[in-house]
C-alpha positions as CSV (number, residue, x, y, z in Angstrom):
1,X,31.5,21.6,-9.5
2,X,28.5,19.2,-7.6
3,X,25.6,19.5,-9.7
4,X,22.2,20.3,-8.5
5,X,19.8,17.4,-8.0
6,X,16.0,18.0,-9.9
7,X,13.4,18.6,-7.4
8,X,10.9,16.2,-7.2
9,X,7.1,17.4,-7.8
10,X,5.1,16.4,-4.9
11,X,2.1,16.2,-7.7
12,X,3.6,13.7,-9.9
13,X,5.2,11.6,-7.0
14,X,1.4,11.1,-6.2
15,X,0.4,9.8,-9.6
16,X,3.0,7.6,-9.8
17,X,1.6,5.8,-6.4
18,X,-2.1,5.9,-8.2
19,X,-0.5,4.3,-11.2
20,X,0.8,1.5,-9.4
21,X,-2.5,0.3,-8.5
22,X,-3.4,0.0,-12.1
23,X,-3.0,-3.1,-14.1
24,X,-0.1,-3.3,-16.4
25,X,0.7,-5.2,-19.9
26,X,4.1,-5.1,-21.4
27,X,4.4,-5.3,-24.9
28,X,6.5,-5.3,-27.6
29,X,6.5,-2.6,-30.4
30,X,7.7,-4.6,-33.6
31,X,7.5,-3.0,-37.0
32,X,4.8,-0.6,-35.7
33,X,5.4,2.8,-33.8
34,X,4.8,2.2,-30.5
35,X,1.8,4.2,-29.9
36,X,0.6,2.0,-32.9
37,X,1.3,-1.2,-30.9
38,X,-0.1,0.0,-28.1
39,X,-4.0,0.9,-29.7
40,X,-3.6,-2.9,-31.7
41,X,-3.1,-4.1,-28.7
42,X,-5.8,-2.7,-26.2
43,X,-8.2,-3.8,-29.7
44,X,-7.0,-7.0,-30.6
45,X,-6.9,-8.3,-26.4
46,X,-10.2,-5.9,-25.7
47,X,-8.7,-4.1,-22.3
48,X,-10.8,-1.8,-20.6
49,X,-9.8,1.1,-18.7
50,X,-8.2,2.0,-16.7
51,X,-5.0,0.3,-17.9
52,X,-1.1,1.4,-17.8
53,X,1.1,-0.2,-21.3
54,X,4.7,-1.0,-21.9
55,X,5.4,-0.7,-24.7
56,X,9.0,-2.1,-25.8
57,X,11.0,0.0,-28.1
58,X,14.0,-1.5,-28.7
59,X,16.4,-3.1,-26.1
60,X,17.0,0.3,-24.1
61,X,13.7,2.6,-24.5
62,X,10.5,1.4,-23.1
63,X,7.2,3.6,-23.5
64,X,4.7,4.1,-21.0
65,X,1.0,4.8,-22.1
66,X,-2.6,4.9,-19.7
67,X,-5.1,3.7,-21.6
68,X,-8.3,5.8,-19.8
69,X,-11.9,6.3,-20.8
70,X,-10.9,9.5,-23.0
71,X,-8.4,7.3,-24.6
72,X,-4.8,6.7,-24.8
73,X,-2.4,9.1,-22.9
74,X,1.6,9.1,-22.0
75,X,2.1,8.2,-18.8
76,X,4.3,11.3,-17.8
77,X,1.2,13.4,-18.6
78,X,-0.9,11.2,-16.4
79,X,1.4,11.2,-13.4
80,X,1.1,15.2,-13.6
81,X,-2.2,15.5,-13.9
82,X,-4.1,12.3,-12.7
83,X,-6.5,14.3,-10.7
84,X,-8.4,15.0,-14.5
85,X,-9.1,11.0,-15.0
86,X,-12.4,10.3,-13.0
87,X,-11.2,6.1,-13.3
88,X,-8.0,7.2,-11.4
89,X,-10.1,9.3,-8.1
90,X,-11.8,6.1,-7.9
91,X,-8.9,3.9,-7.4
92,X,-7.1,6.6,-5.1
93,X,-10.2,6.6,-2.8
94,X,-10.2,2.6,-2.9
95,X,-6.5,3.0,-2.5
96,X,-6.9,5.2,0.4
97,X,-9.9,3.0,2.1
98,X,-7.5,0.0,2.4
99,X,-4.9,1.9,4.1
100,X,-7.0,3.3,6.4
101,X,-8.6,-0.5,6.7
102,X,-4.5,-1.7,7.3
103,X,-3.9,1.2,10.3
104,X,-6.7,0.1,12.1
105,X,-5.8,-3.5,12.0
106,X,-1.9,-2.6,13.3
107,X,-3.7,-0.2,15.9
């Protein structure tokens, strides 16, 4: 029997876009949970938002956090619902500014 393929939310396809404009630090976890790791790490390096972590679990799970102005968030939650972060409409307009800036060069 073929199974059924998940439809893709339009929503979170679009956070996913914003996200990748937003810089990124991979880290490893260590002894510490990885939400632990995560907050040690935007202290100890002083990161300001907005910023996306990845943060190594073990060889095969990586987590993914935003680190925003409310504080730290899971990535998935931020993909669904990135229209709520005021640092993310910012980017998306600047985002969006360039592209138009790109078309009219091509043009």
């Amino acid at each position: 029997m073929a199974r059924r393929r998940k439809r893709k939310s339009r929503r979170r396809q679009e956070g996913r876009r914003i996200l990748e404009c937003v810089p990124q630090y991979s880290i490893e976890s260590g002894e510490d949970k990885p939400v632990t790791a995560a907050r040690k790490f935007i202290h100890a390096e002083g990161i300001a938002p907005p910023a996306l972590l990845l943060v190594k679990r073990n060889e095969h799970t990586t987590d993914r956090y935003f680190w925003a102005e409310k504080g730290l968030f899971g990535a998935q939650y931020v993909e669904e619902n990135h229209f709520l972060f005021p640092s993310l409409k910012v980017m998306l307009e600047t985002a969006t500014e360039k592209l138009a800036l790109v078309a009219a060069s091509r043009a």
